[in-house]
N, C-alpha and C positions, 0 to 999 in steps of 0.2 A: 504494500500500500504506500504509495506515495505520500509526503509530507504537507504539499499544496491540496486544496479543495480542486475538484476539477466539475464539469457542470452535470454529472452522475455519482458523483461522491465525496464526501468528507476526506479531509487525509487525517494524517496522523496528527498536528498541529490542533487542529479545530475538535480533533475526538477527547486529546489529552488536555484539552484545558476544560472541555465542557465538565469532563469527568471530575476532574481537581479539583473544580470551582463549585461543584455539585456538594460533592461529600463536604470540603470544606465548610461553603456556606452553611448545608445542614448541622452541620457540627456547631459553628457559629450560633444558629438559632439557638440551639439546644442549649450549648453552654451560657447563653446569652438571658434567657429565661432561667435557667436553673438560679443564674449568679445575682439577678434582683433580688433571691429571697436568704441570701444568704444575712446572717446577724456579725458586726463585728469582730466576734472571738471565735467566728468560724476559722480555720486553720486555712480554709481558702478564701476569705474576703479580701485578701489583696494581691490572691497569685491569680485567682481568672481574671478579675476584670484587666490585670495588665498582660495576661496572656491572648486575652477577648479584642482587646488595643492592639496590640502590636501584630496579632493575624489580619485582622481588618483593615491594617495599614497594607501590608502586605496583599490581602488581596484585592484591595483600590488599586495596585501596582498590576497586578495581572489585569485583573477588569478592564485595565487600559491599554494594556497588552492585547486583550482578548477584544475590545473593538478593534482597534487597528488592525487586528485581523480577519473581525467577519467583515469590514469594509474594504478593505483590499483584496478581500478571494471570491471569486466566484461562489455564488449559493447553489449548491445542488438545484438540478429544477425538481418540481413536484416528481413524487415517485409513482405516479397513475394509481393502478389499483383501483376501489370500488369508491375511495371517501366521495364524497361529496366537494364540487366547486368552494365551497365556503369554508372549507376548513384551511385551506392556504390563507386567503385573508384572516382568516381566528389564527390561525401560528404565526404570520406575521406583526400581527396584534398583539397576541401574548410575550412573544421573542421582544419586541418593543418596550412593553410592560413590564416584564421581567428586568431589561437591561435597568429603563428610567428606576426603577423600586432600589435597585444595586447604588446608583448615582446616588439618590435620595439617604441612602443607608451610609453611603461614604461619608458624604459631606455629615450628616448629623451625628453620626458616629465622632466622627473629628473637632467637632463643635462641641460636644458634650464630652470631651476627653482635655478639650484646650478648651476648658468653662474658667477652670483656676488660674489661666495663664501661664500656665504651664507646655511645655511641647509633648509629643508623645514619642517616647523612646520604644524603639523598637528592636526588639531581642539584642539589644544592645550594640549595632550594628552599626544604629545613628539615631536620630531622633527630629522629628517633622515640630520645627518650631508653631509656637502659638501667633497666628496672626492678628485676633482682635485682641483684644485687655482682658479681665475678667471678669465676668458677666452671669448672675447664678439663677437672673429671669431666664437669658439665654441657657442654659444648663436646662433648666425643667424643657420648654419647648422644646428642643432640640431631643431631648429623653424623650416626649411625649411623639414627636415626629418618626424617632426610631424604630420604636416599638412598635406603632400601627404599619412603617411601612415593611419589617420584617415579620410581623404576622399575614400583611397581605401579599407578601413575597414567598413565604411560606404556604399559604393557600393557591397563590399561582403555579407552587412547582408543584403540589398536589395533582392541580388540572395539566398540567404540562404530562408528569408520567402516567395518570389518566389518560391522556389522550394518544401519547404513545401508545400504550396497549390495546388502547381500541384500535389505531391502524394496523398493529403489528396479529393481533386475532378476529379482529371484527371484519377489516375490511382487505384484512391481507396484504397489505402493499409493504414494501422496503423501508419506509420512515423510520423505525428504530432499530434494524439491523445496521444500515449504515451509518448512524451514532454511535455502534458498536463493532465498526470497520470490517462489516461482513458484508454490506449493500454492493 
């Protein structure tokens, strides 16, 4: 399998980041929700939210990675099969949706991380200075914008692998084998 997308296949590039950014992200959620309810004398109330930081830094880096590259490579065309006309414009919908919810999660992430005026250091590597002052209205909103848009970004990969499975048993067509570099 080739490394480039070509206009009947994903290559290897476009497979391995979906994949990465998949697991990661979920993991993200997970740990992300878990760690709101932790109480200060939890033995992890200060290693996730900086391990939750510094991945999320991290994957704002690929994210941008990974547009640059579904914009530079050819998109597979539709794999035919039985779906229906309408579900190319809903994946390109959703793939949209998904992207913008990531954006959204970056940015408020980073906003709610540099609320103290502080930068976020990441795995000690380097560390993404604080660009505004510090600001602890900005912290709640910024929290409150995270959270609804990682619950609805989580609901959309729900419909995402939903709707995988419908084409891959319902309607038969390639759609998520070649996600899975068998199309």
């Amino acid at each position: 399998m080739p490394l480039r997308n070509s206009p009947r296949a994903y290559g290897w590039v476009s497979i391995l980041l979906q994949w990465l950014m998949a697991v990661a992200l979920i993991g993200m959620y997970v740990v992300g929700t878990y760690m709101v309810d932790l109480d200060y004398y939890d033995k992890l109330y200060h290693t996730l939210p900086t391990l939750h930081k510094a991945t999320g830094m991290v994957l704002g880096g690929l994210l941008l990675v990974r547009l640059a590259w579904v914009y530079t490579q050819p998109r597979p065309l539709p794999s035919g099969g039985n779906a229906p006309a309408f579900t190319h414009l809903a994946g390109k919908l959703g793939h949209g949706a998904l992207y913008g919810l990531l954006v959204i999660m970056l940015i408020s992430g980073y906003l709610i991380s540099t609320a103290k005026g502080h930068g976020v250091n990441v795995f000690d590597w380097f560390e993404l200075p604080a660009l505004l002052p510090a600001d602890k209205d900005r912290a709640e909103l910024a929290g409150d914008i995270h959270e609804i848009a990682g619950t609805l970004f989580i609901f959309l990969v729900g419909i995402h692998a939903a709707a995988a499975l419908i084409h891959h048993f319902y309607w038969k067509d390639n759609t998520l084998t070649r996600m899975l570099g068998k199309g």
